[in-house]
MARLUMNU-547149 format. One record per residue (C-alpha): residue number from 1; residue in one letter; x, y, z. Coordinates in nm, 3 decimals, padded with zeros to 5 digits. Example, Ala and Ser with C-alpha at 12.3 -4.5 7.8 and 13.67 -1.06 7.14 Angstrom:
# residues 2
<pt num="1" residuo="A" px="01.230" py="-00.450" pz="00.780"/>
<pt num="2" residuo="S" px="01.367" py="-00.106" pz="00.714"/>
//
This chain:
# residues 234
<pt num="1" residuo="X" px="10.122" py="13.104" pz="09.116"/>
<pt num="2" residuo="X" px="10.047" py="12.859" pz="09.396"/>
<pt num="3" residuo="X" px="10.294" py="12.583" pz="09.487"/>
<pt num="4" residuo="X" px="10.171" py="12.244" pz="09.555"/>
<pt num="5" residuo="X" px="10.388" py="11.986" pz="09.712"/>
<pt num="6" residuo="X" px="10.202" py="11.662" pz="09.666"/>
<pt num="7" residuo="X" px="10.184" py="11.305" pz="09.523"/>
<pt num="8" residuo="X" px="09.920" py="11.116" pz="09.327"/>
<pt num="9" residuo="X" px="09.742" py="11.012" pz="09.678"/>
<pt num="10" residuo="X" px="09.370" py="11.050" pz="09.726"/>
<pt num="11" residuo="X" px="09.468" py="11.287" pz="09.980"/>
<pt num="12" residuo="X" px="09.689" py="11.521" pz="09.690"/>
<pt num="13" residuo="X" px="09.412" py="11.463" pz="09.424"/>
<pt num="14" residuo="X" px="09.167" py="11.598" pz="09.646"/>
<pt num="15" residuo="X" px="09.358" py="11.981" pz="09.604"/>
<pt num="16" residuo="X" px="09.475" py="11.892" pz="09.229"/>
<pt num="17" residuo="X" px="09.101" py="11.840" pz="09.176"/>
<pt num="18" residuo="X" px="08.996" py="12.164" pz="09.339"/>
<pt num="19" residuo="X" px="09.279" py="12.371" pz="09.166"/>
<pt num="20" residuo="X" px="09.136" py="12.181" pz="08.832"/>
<pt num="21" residuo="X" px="08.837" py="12.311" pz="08.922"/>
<pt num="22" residuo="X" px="08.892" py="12.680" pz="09.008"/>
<pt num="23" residuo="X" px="09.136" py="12.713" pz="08.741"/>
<pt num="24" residuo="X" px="08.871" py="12.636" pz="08.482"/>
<pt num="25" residuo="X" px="08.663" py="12.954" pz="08.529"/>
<pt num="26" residuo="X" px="08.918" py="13.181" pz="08.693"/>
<pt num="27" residuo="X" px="09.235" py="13.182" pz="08.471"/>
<pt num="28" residuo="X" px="09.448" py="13.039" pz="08.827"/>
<pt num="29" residuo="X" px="09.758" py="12.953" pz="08.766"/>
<pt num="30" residuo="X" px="09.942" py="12.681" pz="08.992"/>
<pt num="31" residuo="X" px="10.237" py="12.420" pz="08.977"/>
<pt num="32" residuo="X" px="10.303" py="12.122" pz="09.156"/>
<pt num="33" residuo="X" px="10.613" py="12.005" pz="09.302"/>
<pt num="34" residuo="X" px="10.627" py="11.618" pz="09.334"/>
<pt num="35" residuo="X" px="10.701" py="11.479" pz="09.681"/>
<pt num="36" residuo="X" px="10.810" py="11.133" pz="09.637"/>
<pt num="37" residuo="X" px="10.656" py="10.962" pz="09.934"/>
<pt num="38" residuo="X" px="10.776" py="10.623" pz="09.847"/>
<pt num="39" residuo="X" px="11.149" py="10.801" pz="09.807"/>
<pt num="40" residuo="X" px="11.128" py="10.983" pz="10.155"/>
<pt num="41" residuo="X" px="11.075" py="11.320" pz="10.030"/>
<pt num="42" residuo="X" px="10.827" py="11.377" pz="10.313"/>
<pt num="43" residuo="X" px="11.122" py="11.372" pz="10.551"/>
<pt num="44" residuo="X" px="11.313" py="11.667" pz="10.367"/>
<pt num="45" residuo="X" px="11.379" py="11.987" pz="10.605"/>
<pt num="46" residuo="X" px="11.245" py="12.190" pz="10.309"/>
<pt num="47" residuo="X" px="10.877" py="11.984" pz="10.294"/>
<pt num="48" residuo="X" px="10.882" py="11.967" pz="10.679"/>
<pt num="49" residuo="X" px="10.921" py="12.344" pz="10.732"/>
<pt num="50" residuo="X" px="10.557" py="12.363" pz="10.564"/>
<pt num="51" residuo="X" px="10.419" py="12.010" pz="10.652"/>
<pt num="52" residuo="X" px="10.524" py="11.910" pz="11.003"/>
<pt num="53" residuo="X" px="10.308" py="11.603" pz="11.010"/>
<pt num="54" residuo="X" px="10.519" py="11.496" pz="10.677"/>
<pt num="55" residuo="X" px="10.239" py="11.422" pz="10.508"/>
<pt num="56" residuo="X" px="10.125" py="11.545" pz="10.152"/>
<pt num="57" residuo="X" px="09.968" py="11.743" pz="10.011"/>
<pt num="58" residuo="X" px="10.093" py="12.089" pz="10.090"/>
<pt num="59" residuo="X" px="10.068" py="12.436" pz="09.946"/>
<pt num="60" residuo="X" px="10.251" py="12.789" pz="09.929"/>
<pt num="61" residuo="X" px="10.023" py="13.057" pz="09.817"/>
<pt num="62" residuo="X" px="10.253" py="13.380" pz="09.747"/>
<pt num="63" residuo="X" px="09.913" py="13.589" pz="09.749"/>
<pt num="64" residuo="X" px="09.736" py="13.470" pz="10.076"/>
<pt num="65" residuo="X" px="09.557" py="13.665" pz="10.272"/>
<pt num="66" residuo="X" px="09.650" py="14.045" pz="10.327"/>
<pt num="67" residuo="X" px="09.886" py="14.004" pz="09.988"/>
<pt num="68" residuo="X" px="10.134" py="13.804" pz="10.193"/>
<pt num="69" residuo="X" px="10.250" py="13.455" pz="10.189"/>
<pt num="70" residuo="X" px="10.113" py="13.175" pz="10.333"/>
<pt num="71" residuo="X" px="10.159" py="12.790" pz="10.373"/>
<pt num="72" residuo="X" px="09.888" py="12.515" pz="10.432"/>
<pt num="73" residuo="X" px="09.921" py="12.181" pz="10.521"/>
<pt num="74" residuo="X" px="09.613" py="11.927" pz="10.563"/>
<pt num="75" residuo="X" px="09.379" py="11.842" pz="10.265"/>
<pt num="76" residuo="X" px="09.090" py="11.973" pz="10.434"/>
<pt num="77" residuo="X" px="09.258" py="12.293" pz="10.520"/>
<pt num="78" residuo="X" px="09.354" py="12.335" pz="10.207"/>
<pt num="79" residuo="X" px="09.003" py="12.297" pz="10.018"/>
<pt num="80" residuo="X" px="08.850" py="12.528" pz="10.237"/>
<pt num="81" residuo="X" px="09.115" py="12.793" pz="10.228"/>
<pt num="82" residuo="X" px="09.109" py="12.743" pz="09.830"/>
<pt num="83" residuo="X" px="08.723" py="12.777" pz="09.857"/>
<pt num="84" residuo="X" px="08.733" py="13.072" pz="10.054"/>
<pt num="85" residuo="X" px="08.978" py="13.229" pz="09.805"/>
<pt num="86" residuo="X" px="08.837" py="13.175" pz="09.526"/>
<pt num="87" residuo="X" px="08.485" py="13.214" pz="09.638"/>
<pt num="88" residuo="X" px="08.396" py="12.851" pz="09.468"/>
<pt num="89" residuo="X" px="08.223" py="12.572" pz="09.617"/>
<pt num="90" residuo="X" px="08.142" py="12.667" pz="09.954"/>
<pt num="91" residuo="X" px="07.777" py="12.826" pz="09.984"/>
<pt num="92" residuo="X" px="07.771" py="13.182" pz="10.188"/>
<pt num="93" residuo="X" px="07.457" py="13.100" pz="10.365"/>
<pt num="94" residuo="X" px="07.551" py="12.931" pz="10.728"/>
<pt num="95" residuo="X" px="07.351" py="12.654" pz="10.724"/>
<pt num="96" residuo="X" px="07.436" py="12.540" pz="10.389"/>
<pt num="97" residuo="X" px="07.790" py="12.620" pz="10.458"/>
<pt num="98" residuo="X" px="07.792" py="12.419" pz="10.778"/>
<pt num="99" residuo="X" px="07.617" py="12.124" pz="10.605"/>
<pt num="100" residuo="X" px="07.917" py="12.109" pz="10.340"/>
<pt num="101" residuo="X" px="08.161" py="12.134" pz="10.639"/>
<pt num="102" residuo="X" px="08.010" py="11.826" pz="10.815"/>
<pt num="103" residuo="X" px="08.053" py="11.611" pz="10.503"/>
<pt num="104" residuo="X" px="08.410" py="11.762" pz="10.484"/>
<pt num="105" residuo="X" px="08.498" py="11.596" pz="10.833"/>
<pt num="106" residuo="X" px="08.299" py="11.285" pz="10.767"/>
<pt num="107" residuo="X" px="08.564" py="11.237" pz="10.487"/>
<pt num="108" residuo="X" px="08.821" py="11.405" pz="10.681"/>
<pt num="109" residuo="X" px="08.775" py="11.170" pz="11.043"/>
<pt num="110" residuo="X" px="08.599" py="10.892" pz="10.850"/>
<pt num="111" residuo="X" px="08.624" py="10.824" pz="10.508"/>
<pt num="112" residuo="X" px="08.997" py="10.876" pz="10.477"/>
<pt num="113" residuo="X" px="09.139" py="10.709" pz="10.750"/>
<pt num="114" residuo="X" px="08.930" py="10.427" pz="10.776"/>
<pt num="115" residuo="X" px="08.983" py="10.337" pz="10.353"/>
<pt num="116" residuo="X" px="09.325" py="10.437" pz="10.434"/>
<pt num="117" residuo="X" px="09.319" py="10.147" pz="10.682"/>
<pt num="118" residuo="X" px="09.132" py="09.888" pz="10.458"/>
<pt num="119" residuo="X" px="09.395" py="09.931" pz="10.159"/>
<pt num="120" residuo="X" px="09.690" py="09.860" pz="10.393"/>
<pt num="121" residuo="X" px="09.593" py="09.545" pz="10.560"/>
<pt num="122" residuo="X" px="09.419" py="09.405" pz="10.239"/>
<pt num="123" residuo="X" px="09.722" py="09.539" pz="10.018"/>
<pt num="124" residuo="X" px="10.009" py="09.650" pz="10.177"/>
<pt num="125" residuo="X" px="10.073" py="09.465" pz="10.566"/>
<pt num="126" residuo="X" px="10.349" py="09.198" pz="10.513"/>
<pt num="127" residuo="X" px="10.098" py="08.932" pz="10.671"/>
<pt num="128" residuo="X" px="09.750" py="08.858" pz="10.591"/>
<pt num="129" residuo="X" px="09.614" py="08.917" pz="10.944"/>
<pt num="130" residuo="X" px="09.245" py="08.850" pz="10.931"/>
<pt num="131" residuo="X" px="09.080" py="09.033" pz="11.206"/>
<pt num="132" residuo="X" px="09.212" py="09.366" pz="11.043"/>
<pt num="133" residuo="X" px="09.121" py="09.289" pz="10.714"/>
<pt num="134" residuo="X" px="08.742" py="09.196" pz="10.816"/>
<pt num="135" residuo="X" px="08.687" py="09.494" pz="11.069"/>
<pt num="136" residuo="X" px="08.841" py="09.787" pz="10.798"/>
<pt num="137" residuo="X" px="08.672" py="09.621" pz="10.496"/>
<pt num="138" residuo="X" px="08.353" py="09.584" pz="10.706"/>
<pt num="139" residuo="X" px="08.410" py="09.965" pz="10.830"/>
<pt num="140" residuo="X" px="08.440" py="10.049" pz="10.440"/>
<pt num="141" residuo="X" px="08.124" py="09.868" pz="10.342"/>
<pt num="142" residuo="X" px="07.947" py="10.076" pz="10.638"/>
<pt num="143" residuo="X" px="08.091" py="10.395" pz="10.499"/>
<pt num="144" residuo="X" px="07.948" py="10.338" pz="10.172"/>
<pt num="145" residuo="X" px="07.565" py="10.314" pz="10.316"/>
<pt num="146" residuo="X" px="07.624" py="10.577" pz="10.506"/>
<pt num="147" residuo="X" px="07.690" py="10.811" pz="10.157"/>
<pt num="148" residuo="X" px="07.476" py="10.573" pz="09.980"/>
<pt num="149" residuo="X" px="07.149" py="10.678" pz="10.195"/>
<pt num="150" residuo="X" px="07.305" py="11.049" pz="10.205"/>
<pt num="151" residuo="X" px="07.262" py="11.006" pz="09.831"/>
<pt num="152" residuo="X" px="06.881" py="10.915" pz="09.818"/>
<pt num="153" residuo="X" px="06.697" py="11.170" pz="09.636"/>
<pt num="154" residuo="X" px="06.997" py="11.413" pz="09.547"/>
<pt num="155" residuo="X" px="07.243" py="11.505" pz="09.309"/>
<pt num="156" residuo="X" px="07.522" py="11.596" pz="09.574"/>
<pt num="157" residuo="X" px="07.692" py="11.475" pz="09.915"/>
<pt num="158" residuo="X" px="07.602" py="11.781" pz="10.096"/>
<pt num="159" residuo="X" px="07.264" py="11.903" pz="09.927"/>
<pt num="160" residuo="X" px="07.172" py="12.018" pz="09.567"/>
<pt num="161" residuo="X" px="07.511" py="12.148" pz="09.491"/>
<pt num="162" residuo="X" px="07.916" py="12.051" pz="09.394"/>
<pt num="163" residuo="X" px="08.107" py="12.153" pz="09.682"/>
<pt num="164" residuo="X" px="08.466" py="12.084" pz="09.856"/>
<pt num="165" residuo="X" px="08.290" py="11.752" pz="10.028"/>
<pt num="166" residuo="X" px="08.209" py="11.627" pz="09.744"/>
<pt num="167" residuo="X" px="08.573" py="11.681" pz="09.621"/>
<pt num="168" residuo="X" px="08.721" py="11.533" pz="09.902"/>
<pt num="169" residuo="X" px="08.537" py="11.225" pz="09.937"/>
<pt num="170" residuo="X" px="08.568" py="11.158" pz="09.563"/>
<pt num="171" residuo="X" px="08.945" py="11.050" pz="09.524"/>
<pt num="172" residuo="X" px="08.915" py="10.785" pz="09.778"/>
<pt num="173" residuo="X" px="08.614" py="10.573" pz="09.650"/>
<pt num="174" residuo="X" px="08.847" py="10.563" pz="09.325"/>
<pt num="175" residuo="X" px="08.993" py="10.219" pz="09.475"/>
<pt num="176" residuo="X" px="08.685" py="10.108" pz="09.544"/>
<pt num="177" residuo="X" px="08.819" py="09.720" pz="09.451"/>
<pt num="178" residuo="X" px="09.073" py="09.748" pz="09.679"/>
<pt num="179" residuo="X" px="08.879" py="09.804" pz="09.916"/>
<pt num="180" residuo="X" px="08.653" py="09.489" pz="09.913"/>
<pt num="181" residuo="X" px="08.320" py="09.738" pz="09.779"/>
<pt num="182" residuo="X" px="08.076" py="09.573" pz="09.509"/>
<pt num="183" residuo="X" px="07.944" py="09.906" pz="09.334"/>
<pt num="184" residuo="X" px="07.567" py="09.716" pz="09.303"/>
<pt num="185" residuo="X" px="07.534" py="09.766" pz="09.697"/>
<pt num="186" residuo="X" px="07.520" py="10.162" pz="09.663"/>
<pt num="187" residuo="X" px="07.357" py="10.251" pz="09.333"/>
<pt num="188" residuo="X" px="07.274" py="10.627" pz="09.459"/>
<pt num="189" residuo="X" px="07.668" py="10.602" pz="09.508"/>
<pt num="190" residuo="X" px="07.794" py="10.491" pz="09.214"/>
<pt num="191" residuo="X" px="07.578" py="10.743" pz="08.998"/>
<pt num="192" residuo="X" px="07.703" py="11.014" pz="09.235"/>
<pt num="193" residuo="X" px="08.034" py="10.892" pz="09.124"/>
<pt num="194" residuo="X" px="08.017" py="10.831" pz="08.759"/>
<pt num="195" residuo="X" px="07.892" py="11.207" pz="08.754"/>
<pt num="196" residuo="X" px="08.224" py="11.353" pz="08.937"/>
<pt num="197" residuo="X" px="08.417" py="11.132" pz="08.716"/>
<pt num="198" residuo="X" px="08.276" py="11.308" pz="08.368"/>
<pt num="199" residuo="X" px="08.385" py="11.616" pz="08.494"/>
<pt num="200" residuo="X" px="08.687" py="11.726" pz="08.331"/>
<pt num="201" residuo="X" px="08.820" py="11.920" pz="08.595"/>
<pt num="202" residuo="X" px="08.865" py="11.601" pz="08.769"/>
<pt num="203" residuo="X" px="09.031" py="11.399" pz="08.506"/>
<pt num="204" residuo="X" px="09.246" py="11.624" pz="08.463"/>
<pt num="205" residuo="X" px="09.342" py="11.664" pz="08.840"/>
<pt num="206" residuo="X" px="09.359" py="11.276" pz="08.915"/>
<pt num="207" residuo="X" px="09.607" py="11.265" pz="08.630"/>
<pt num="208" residuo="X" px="09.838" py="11.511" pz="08.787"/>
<pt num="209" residuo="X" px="10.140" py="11.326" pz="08.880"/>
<pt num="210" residuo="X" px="09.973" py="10.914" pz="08.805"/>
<pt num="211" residuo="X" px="10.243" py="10.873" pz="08.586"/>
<pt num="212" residuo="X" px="10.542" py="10.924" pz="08.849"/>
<pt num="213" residuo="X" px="10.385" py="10.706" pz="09.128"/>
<pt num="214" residuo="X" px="10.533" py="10.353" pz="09.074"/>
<pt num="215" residuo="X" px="10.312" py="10.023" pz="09.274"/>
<pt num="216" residuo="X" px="10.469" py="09.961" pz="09.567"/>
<pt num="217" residuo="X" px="10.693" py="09.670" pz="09.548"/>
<pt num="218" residuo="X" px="11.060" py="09.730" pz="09.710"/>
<pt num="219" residuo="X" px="11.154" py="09.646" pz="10.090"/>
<pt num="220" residuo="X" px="11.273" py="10.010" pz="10.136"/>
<pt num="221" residuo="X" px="10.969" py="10.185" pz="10.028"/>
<pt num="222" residuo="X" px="10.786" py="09.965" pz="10.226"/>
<pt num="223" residuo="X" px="10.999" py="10.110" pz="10.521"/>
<pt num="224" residuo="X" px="10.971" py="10.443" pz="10.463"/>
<pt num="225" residuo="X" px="10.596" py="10.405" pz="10.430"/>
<pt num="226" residuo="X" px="10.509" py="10.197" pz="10.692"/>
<pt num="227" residuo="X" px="10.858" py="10.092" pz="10.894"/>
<pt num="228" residuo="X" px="11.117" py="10.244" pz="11.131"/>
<pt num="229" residuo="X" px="11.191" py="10.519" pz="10.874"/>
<pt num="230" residuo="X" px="10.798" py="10.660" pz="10.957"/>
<pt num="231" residuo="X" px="10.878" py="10.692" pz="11.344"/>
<pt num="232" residuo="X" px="11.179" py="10.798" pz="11.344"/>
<pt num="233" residuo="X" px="11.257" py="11.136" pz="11.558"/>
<pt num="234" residuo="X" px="11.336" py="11.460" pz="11.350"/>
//
């Protein structure tokens, strides 16, 4: 039984996807523990002893490797530990595996931050400040070429087959509205899309835990999220 500590983020779906996923053929079993980011749960000795970034998602794998425990924090970390575990969707060969591990840290150093970026100063940022919202939605737009070209001529992000990149990068095109994209300028995109979207694996993972996330509306939230309560020294 694996432990996840997470929250309906891009970042948690990302690992509630892959456990979806591996848990379809292999009979894992796994539960998830909801870390109430909006609440302040990140800043709870107990998550912090496993996730010292306090950041979600997080996971305690009683079997890791040798038969002991072992805790992960970092999405990324986390899919390719999970892929190497359960021997799914991470080719053997080295240059295949290496190609899926580039499109990882595209999502990883790219991707991720960079959307993360757009959806706060077009959502969340208590003042429309222009500049920002132009450079991270232009930044967004440029991200989507980038996997929109990737795309030409092929099914997946990293070659002819489902991997962790693909799984990683999925969850965060999800807002796509939010993030100022118009799905007619990346049609290799949007097909890629629509076709990790039918999988049921990954409805059921995106699902995990949409119904406890609330929209972000009160002043304290907003602080813990984004204010004083962030920075402050533990």
């Amino acid at each position: 039984m694996i432990d996840v500590h997470s929250w309906a983020t891009p970042n948690g779906h990302k690992v509630h996807i892959m456990l979806e996923e591996c848990g379809q053929q292999l009979g894992r079993d796994w539960q998830v523990h909801a870390v109430n980011i909006g609440a302040g749960d990140q800043f709870k000795p107990d998550f912090l002893a496993i996730s010292p970034n306090n950041k979600i998602p997080a996971i305690i794998d009683p079997n890791g490797p040798g038969g002991q425990p072992i805790s992960l924090f970092e999405s990324g970390a986390i899919l390719v530990y999970l892929a190497s575990k359960f021997d799914r969707f991470l080719p053997k060969g080295d240059r295949e595996r290496f190609k899926v591990l580039e499109w990882l840290m595209f999502q990883m150093g790219g991707v991720g931050p960079m959307l993360g970026q757009a959806h706060h100063f077009r959502l969340y940022a208590p003042e429309k400040l222009e500049y920002a919202i132009n450079r991270y939605t232009n930044e967004a737009k440029r991200l989507y070429g980038v996997m929109d070209r990737q795309l030409a001529g092929q099914e997946w992000i990293a070659g002819n087959e489902y991997t962790i990149a693909d799984i990683a990068i999925f969850p965060w095109l999800r807002s796509w509205q939010n993030q100022g994209i118009d799905w007619a300028d990346f049609p290799n995109l949007k097909v890629w899309f629509d076709r990790i979207a039918a999988r049921p694996a990954v409805q059921r993972g995106v699902a995990v835990l949409a119904d406890a996330r609330k929209p972000l509306t009160d002043d304290k939230s907003r602080d813990i999220l984004f204010g004083k309560t962030q920075y402050e020294k533990r």
